[in-house]
N, CA and C atoms of all chains as a GROMACS GRO file, in nm:
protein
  579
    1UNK      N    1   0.083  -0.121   0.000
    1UNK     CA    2   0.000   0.000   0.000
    1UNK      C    3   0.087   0.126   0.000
    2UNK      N    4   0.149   0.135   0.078
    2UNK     CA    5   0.231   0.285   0.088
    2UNK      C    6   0.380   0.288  -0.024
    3UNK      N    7   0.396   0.146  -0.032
    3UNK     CA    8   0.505   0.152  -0.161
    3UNK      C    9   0.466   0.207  -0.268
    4UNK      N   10   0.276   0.161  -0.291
    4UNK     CA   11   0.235   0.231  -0.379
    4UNK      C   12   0.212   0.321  -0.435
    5UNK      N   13   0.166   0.390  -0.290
    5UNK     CA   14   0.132   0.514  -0.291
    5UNK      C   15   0.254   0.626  -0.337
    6UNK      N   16   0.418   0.596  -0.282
    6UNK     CA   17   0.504   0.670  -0.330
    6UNK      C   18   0.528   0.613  -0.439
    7UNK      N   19   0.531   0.523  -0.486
    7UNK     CA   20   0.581   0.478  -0.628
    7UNK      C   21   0.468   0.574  -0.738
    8UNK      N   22   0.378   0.597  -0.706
    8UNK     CA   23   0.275   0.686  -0.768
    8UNK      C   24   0.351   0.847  -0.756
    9UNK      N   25   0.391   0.855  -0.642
    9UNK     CA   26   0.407   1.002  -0.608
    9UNK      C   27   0.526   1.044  -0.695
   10UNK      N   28   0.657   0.939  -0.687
   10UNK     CA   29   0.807   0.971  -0.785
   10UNK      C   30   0.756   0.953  -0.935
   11UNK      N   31   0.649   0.846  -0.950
   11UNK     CA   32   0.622   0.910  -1.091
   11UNK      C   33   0.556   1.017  -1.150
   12UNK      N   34   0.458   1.003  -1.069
   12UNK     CA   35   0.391   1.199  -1.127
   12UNK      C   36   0.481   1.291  -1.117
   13UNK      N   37   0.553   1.309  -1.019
   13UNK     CA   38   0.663   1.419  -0.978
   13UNK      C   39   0.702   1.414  -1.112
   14UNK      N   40   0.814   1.300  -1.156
   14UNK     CA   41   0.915   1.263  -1.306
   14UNK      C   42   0.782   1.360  -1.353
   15UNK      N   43   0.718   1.294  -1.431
   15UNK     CA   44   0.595   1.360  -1.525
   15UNK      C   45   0.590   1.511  -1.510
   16UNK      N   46   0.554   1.551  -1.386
   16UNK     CA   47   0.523   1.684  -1.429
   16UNK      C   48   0.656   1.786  -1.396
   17UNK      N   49   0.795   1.694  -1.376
   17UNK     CA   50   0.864   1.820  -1.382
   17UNK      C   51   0.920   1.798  -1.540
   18UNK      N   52   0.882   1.664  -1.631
   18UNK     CA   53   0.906   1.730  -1.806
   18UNK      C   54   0.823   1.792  -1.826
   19UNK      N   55   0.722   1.778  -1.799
   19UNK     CA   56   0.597   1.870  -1.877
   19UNK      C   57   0.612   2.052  -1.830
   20UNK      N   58   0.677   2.066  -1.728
   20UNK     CA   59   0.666   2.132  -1.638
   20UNK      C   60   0.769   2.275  -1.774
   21UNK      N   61   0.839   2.208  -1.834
   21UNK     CA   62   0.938   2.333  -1.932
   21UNK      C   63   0.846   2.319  -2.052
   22UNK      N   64   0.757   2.230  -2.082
   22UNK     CA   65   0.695   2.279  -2.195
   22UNK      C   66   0.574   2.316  -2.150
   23UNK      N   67   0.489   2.236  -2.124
   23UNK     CA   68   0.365   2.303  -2.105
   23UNK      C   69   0.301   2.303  -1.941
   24UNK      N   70   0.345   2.386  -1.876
   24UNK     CA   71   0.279   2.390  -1.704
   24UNK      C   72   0.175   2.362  -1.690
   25UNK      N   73   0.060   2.384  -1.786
   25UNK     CA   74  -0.049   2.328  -1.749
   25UNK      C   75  -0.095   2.176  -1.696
   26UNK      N   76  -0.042   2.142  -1.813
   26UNK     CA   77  -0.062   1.967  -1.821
   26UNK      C   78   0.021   1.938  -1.680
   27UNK      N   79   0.130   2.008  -1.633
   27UNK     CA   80   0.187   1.938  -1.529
   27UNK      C   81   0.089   1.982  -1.367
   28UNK      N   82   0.017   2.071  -1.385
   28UNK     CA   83  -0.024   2.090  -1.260
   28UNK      C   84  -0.171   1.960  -1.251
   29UNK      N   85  -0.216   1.934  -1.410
   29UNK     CA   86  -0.312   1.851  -1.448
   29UNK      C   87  -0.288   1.725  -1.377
   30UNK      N   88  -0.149   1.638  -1.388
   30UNK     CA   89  -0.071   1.547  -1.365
   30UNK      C   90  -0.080   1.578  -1.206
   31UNK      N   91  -0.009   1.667  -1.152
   31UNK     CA   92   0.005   1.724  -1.043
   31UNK      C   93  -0.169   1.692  -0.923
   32UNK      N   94  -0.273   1.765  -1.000
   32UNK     CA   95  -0.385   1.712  -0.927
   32UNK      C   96  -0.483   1.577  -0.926
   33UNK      N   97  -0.393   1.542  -1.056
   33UNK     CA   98  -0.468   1.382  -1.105
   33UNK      C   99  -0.406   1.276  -0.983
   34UNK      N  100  -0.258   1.289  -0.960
   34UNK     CA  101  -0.188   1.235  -0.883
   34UNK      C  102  -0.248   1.229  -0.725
   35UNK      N  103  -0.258   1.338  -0.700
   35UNK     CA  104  -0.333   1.356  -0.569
   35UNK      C  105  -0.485   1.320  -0.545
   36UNK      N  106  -0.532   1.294  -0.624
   36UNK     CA  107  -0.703   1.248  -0.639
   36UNK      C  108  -0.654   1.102  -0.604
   37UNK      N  109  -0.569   1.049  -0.723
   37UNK     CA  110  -0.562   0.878  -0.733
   37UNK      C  111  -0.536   0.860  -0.527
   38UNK      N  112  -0.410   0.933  -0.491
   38UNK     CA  113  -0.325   0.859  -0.379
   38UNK      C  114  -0.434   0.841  -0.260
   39UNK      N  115  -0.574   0.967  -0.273
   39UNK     CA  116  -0.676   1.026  -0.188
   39UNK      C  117  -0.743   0.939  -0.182
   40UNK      N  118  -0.800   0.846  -0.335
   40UNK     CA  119  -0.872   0.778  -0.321
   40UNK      C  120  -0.838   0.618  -0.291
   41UNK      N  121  -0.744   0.571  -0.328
   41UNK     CA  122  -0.658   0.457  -0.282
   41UNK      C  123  -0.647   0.495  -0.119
   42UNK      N  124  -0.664   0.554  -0.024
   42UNK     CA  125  -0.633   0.567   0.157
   42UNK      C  126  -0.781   0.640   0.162
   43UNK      N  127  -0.882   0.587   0.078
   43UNK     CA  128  -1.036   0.662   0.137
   43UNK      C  129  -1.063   0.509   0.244
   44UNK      N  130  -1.037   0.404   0.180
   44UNK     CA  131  -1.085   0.292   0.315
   44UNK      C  132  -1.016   0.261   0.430
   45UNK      N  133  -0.888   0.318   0.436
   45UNK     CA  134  -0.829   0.293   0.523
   45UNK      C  135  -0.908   0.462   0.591
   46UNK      N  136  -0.919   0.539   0.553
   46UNK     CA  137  -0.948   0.627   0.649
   46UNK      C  138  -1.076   0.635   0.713
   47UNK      N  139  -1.206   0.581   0.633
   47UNK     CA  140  -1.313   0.493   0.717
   47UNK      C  141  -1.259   0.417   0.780
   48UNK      N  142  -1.192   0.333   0.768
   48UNK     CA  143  -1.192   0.227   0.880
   48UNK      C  144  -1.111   0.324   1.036
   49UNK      N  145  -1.015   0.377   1.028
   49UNK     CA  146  -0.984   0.477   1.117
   49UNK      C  147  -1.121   0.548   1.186
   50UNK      N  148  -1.196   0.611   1.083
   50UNK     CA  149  -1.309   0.706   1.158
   50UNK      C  150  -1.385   0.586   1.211
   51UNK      N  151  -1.420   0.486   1.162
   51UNK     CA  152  -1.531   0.377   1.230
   51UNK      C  153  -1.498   0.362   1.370
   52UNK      N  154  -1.323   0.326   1.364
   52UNK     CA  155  -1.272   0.294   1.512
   52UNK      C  156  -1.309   0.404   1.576
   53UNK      N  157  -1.267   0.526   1.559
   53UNK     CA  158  -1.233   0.626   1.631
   53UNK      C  159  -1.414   0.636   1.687
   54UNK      N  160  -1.515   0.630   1.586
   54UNK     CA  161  -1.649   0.619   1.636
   54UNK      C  162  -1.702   0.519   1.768
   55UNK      N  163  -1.619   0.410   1.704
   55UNK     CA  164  -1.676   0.293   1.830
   55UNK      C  165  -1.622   0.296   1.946
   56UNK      N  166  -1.453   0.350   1.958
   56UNK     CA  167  -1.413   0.440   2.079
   56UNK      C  168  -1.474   0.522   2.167
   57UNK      N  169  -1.510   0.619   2.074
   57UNK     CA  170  -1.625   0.732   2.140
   57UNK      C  171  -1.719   0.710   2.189
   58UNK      N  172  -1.796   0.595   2.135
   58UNK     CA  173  -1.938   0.528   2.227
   58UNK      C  174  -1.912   0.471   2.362
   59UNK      N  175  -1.782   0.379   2.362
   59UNK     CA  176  -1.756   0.346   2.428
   59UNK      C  177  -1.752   0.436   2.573
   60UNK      N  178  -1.648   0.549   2.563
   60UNK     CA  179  -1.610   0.628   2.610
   60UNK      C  180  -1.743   0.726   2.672
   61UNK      N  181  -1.862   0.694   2.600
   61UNK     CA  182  -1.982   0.763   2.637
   61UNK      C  183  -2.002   0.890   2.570
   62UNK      N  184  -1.942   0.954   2.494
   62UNK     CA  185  -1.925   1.098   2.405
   62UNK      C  186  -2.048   1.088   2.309
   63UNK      N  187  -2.070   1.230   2.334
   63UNK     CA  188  -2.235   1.200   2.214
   63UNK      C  189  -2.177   1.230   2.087
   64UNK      N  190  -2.254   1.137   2.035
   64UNK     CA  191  -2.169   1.133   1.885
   64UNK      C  192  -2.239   1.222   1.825
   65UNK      N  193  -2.302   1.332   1.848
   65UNK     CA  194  -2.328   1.482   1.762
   65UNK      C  195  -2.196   1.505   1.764
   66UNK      N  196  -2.119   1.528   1.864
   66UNK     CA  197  -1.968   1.592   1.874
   66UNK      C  198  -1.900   1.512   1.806
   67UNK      N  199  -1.870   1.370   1.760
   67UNK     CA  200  -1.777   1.270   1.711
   67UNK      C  201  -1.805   1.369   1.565
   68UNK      N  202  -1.928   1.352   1.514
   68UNK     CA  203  -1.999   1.359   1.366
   68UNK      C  204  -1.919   1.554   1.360
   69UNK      N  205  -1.926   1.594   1.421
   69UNK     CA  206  -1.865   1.709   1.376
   69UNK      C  207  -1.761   1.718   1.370
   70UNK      N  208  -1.668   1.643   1.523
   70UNK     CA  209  -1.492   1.626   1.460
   70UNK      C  210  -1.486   1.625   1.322
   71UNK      N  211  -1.536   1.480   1.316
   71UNK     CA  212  -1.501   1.421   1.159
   71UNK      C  213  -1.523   1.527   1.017
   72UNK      N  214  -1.665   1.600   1.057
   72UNK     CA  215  -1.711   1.695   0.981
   72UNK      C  216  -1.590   1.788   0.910
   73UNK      N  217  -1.500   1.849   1.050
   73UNK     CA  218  -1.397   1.946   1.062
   73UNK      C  219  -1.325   1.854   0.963
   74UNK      N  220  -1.309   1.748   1.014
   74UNK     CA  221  -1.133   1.715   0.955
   74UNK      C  222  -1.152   1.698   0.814
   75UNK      N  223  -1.272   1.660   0.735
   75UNK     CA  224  -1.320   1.629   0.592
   75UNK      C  225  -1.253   1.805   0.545
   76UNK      N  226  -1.339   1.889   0.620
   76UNK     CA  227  -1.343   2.036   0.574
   76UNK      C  228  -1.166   2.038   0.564
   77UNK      N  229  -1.120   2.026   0.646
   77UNK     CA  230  -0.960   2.051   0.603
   77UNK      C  231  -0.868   1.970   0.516
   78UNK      N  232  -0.907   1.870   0.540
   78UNK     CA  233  -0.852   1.775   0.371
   78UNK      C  234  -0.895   1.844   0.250
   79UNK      N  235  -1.012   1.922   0.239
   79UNK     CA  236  -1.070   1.928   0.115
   79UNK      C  237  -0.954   2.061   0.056
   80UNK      N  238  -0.985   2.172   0.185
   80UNK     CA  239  -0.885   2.300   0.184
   80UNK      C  240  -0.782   2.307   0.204
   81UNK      N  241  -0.701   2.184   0.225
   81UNK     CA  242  -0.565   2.150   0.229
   81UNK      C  243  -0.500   2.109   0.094
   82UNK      N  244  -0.616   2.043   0.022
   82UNK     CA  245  -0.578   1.950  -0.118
   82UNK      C  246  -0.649   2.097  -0.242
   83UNK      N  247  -0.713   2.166  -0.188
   83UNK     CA  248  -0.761   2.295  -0.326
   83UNK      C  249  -0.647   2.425  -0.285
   84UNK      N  250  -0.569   2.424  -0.148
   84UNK     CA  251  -0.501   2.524  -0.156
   84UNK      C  252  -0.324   2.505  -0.176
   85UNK      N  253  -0.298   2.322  -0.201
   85UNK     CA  254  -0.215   2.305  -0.235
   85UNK      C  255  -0.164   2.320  -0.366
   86UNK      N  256  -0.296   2.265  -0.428
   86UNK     CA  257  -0.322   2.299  -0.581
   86UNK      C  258  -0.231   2.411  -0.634
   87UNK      N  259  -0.344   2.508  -0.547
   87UNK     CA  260  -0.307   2.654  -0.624
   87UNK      C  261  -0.156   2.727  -0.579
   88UNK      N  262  -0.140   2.648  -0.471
   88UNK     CA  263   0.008   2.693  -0.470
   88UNK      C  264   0.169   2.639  -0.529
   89UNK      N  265   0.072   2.488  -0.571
   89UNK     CA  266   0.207   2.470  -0.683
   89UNK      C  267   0.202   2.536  -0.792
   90UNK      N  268   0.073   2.571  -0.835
   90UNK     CA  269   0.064   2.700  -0.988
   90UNK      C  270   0.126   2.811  -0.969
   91UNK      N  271   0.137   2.842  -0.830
   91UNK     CA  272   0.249   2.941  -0.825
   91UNK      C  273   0.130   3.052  -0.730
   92UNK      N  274   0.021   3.055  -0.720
   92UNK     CA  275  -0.071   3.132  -0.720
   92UNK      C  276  -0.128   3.136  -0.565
   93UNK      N  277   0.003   3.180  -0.478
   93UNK     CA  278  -0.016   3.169  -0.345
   93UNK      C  279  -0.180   3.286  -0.300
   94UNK      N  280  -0.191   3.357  -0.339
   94UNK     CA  281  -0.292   3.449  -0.283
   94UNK      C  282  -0.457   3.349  -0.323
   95UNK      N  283  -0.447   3.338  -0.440
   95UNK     CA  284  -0.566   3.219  -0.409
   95UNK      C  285  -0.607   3.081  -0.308
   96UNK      N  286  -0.431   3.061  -0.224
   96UNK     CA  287  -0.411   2.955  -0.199
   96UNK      C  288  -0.470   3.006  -0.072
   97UNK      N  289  -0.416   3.136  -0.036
   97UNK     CA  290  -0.429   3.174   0.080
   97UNK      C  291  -0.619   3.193   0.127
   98UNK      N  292  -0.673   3.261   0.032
   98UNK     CA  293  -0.789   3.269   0.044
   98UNK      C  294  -0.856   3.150   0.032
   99UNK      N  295  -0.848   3.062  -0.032
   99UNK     CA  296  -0.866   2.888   0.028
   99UNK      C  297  -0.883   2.864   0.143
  100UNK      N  298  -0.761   2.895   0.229
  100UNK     CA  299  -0.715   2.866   0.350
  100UNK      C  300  -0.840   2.911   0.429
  101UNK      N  301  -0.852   3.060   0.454
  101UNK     CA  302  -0.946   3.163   0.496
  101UNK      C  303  -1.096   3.052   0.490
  102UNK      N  304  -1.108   3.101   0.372
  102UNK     CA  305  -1.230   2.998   0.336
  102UNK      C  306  -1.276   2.871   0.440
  103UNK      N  307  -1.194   2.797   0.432
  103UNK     CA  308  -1.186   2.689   0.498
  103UNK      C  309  -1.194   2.697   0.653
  104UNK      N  310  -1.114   2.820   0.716
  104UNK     CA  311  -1.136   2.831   0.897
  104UNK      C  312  -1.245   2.860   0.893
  105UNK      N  313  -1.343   2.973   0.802
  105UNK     CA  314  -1.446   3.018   0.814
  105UNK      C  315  -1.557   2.900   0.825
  106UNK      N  316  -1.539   2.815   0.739
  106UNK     CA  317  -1.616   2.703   0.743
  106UNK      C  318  -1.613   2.661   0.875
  107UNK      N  319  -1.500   2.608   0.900
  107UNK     CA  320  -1.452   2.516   1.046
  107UNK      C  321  -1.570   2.603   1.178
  108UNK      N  322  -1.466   2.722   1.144
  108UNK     CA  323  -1.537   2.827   1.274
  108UNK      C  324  -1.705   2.827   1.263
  109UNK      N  325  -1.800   2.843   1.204
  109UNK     CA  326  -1.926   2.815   1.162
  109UNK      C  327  -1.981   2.712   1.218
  110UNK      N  328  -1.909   2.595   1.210
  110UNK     CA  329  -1.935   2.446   1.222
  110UNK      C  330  -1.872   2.436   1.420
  111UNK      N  331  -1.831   2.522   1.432
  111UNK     CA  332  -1.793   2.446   1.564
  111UNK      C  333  -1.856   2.574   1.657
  112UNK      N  334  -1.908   2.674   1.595
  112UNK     CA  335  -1.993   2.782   1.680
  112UNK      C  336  -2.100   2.745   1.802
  113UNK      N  337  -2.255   2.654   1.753
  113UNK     CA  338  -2.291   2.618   1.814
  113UNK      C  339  -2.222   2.504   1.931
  114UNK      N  340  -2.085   2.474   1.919
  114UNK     CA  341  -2.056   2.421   2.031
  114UNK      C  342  -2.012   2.498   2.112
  115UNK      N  343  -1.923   2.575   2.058
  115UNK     CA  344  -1.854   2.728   2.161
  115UNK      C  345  -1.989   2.805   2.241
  116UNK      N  346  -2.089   2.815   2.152
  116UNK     CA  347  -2.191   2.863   2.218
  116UNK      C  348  -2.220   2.805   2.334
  117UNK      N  349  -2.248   2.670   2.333
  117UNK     CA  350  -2.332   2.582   2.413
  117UNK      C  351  -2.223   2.544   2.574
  118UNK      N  352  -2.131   2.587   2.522
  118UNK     CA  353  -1.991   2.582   2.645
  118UNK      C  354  -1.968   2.717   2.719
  119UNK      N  355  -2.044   2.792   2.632
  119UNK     CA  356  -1.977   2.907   2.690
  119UNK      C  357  -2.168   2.950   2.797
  120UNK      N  358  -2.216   2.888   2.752
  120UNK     CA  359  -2.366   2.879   2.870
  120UNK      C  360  -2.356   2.814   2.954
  121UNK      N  361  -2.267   2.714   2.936
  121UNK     CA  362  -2.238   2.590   3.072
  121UNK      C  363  -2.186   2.702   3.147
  122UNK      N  364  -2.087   2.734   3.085
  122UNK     CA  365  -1.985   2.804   3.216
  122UNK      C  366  -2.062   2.942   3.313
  123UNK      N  367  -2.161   2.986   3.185
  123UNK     CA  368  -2.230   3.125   3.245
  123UNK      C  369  -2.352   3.058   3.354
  124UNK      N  370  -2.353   2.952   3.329
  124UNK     CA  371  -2.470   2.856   3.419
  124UNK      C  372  -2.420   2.808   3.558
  125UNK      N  373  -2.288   2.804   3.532
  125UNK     CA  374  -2.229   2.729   3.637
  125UNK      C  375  -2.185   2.891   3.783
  126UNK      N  376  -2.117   2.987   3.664
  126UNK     CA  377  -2.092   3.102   3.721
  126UNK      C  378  -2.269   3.136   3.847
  127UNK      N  379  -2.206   3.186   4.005
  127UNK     CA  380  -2.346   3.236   4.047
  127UNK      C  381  -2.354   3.347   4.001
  128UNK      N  382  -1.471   0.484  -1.491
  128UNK     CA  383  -1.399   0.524  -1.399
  128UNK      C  384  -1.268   0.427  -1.382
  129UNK      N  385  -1.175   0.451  -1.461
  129UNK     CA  386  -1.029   0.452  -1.434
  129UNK      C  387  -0.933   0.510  -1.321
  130UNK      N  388  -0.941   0.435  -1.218
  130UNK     CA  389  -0.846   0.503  -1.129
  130UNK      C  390  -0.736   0.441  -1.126
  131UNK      N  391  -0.609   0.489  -1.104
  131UNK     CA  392  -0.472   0.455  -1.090
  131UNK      C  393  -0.393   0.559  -1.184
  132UNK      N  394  -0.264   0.465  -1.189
  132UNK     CA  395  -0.144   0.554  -1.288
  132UNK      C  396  -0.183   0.557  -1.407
  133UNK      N  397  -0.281   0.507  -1.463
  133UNK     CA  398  -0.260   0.503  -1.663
  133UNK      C  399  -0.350   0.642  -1.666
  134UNK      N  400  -0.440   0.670  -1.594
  134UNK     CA  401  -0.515   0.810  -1.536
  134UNK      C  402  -0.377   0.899  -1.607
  135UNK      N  403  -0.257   0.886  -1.502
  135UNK     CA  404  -0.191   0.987  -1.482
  135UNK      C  405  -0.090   0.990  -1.603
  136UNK      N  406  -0.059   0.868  -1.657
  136UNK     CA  407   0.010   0.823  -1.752
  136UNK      C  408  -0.053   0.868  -1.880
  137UNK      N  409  -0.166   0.869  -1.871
  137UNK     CA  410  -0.262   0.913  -2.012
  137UNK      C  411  -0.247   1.111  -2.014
  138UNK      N  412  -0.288   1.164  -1.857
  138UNK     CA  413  -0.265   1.272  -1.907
  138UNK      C  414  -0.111   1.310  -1.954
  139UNK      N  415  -0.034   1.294  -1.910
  139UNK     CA  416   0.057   1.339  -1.962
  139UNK      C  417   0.127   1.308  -2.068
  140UNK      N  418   0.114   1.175  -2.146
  140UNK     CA  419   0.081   1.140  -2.300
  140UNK      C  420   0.031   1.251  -2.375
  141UNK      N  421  -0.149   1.291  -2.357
  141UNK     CA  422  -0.188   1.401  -2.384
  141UNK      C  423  -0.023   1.511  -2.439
  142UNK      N  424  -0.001   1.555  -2.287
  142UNK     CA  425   0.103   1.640  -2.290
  142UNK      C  426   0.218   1.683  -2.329
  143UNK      N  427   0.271   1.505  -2.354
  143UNK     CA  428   0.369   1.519  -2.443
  143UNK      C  429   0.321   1.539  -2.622
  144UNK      N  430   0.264   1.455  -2.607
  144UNK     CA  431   0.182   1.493  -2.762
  144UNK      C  432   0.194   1.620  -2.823
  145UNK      N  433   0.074   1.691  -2.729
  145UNK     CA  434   0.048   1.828  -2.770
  145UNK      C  435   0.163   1.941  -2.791
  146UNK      N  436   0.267   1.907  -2.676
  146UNK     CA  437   0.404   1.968  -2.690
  146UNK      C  438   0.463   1.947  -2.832
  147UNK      N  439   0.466   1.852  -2.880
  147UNK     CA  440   0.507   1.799  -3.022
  147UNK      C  441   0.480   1.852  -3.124
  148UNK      N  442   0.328   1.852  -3.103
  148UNK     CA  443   0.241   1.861  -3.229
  148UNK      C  444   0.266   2.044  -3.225
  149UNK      N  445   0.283   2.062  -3.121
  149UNK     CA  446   0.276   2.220  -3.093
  149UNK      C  447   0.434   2.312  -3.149
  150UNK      N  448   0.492   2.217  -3.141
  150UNK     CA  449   0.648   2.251  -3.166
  150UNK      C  450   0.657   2.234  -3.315
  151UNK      N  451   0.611   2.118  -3.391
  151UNK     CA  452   0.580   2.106  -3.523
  151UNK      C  453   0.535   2.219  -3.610
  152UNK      N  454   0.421   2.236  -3.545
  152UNK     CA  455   0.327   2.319  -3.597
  152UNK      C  456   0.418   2.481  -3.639
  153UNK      N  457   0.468   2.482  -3.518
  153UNK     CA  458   0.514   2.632  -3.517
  153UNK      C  459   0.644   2.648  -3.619
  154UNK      N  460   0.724   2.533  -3.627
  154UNK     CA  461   0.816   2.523  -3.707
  154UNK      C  462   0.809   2.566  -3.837
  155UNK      N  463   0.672   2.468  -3.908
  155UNK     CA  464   0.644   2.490  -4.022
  155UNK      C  465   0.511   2.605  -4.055
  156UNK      N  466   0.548   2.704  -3.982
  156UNK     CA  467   0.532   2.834  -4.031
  156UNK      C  468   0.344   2.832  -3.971
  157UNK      N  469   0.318   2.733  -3.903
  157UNK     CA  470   0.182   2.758  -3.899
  157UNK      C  471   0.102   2.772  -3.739
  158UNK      N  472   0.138   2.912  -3.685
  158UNK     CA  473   0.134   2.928  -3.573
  158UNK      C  474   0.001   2.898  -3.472
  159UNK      N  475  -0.124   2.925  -3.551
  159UNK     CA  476  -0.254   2.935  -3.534
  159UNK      C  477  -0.298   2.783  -3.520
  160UNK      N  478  -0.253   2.725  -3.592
  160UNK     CA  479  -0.272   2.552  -3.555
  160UNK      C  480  -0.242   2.559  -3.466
  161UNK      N  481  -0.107   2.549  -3.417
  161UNK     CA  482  -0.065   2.526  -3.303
  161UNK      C  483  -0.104   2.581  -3.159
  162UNK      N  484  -0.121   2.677  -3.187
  162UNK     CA  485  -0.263   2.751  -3.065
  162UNK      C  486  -0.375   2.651  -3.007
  163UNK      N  487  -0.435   2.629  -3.156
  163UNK     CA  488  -0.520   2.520  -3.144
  163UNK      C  489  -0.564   2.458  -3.096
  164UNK      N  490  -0.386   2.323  -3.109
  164UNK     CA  491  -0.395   2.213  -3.080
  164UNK      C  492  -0.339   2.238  -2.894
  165UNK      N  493  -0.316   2.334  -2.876
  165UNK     CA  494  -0.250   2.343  -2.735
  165UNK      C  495  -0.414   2.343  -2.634
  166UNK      N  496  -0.423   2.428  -2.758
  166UNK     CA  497  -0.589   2.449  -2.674
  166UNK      C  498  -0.716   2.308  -2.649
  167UNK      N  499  -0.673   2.237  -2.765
  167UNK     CA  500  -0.763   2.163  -2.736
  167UNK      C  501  -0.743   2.020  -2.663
  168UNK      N  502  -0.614   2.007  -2.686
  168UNK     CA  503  -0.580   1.910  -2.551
  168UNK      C  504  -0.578   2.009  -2.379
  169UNK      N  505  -0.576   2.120  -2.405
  169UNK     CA  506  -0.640   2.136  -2.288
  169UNK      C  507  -0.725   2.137  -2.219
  170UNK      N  508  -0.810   2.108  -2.293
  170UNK     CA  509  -0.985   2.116  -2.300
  170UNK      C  510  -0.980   1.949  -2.283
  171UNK      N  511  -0.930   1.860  -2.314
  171UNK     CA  512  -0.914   1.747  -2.284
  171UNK      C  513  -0.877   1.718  -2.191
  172UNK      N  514  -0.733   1.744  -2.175
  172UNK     CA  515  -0.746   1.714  -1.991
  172UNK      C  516  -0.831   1.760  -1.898
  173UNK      N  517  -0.820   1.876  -1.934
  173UNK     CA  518  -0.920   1.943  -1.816
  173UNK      C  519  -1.078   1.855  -1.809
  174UNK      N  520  -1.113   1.796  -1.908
  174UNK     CA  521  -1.275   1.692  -1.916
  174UNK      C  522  -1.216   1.586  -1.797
  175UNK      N  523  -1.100   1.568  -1.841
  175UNK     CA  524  -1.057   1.433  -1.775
  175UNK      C  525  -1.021   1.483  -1.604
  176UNK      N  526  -0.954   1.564  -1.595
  176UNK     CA  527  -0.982   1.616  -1.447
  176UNK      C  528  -1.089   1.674  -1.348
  177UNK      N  529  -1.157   1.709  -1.399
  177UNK     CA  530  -1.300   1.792  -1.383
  177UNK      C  531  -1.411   1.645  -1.341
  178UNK      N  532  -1.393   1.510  -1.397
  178UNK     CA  533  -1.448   1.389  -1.347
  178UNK      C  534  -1.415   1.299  -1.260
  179UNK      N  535  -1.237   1.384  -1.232
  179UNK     CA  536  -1.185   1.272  -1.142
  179UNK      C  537  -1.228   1.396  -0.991
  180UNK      N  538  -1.229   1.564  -1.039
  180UNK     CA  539  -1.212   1.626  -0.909
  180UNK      C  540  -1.390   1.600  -0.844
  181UNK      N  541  -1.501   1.545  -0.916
  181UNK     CA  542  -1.610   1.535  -0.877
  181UNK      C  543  -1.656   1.434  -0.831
  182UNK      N  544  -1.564   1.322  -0.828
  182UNK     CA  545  -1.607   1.160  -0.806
  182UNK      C  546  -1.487   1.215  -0.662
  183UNK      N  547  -1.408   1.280  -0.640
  183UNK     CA  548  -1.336   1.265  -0.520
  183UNK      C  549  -1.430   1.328  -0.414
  184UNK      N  550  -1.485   1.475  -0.511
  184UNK     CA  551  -1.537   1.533  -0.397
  184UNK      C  552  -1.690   1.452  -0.321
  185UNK      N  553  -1.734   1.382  -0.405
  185UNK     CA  554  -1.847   1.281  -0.389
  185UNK      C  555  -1.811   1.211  -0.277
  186UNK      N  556  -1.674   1.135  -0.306
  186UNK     CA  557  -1.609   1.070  -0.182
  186UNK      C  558  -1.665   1.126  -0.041
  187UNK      N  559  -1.536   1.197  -0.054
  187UNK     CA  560  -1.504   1.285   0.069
  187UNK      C  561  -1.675   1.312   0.083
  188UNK      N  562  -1.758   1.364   0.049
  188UNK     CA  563  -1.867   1.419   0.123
  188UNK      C  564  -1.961   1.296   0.172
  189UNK      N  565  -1.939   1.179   0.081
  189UNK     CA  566  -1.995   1.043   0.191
  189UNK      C  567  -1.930   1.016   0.299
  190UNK      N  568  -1.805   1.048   0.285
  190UNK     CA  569  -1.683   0.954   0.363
  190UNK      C  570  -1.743   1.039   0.534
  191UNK      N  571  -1.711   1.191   0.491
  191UNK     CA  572  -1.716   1.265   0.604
  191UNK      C  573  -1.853   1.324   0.616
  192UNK      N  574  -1.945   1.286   0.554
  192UNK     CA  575  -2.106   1.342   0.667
  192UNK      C  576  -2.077   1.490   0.627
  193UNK      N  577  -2.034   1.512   0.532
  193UNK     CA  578  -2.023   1.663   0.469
  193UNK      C  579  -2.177   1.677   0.428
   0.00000   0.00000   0.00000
């Protein structure tokens, strides 16, 4: 599995650093094709990770509204990790950056109603 | 749905190609072809990426309860 996965990675690399003096496009093409394949080859191993990490959590007694949003988060940052890498091998850091942005904004959104709901415990608890 | 290296192996076939055909072109005096043909294998890969970036994002949004 992971031999594979780099044996994939030194060849796209080869690939798109020829393509890379004639035509950049095709190499960033190569460049994101590469990263889809390696993403989707470690999608079952990374269910099987979240399953555990789920049946942990039950265990442990944690309401799995909170598990389902971890997971939520961490999807959101793979996605904005893999669209702002993109754009920064094109060279095109300011898009990359606003990616980035993008992406806390999401996170922050998504984890509000919990900050909320913690920050009433504590005002509840306060006399 | 082709997943693996011939994916990656194919686009850049494409690429070398078009580099070729593109270098040809320009040689023998015919610049506007060669525009063309740059253009339209780009339009090719890009079909071919544009199906792999929508079957990932499909993934990911089953995978993670997106």
């Amino acid at each position: 599995m992971i031999i594979k996965i780099v044996a994939i990675g030194i060849v796209a690399t080869m690939l798109a650093i020829v393509l890379r003096k004639e035509k950049p496009e095709f190499a960033m093409a190569v460049g994101i094709v590469a990263g889809i394949v390696i993403l989707t080859m470690i999608m079952n191993d990374i269910q099987a990770v979240l399953q555990s990490i789920k049946i942990a959590s039950e265990k442990a007694g944690v309401e799995p509204r909170y598990i389902a949003l971890l997971i939520k988060i961490i999807g959101i940052s793979y996605l904005t990790q893999f669209g702002s890498a993109i754009a920064k091998d094109a060279g095109e850091s300011a898009i990359a950056s606003k990616i980035d942005i993008g992406g806390k904004i999401a996170i922050l959104l998504l984890s509000a109603p919990l900050l909320f709901a913690l920050l009433n415990l504590i005002v509840g608890i306060l006399p | 749905m082709d997943t693996g290296v011939d994916l990656i192996f194919k686009i850049a076939a494409i690429g070398v190609i078009t580099a070729v055909l593109n270098q040809l072109l320009i040689n023998s005096e015919k610049k506007e072809l060669g525009l063309m043909v740059s253009i339209t294998g780009l339009v090719v890969v890009l079909l071919m990426v544009i199906k792999e970036i929508s079957y990932l994002f499909q993934t990911i949004k089953t995978l993670f309860g997106l």
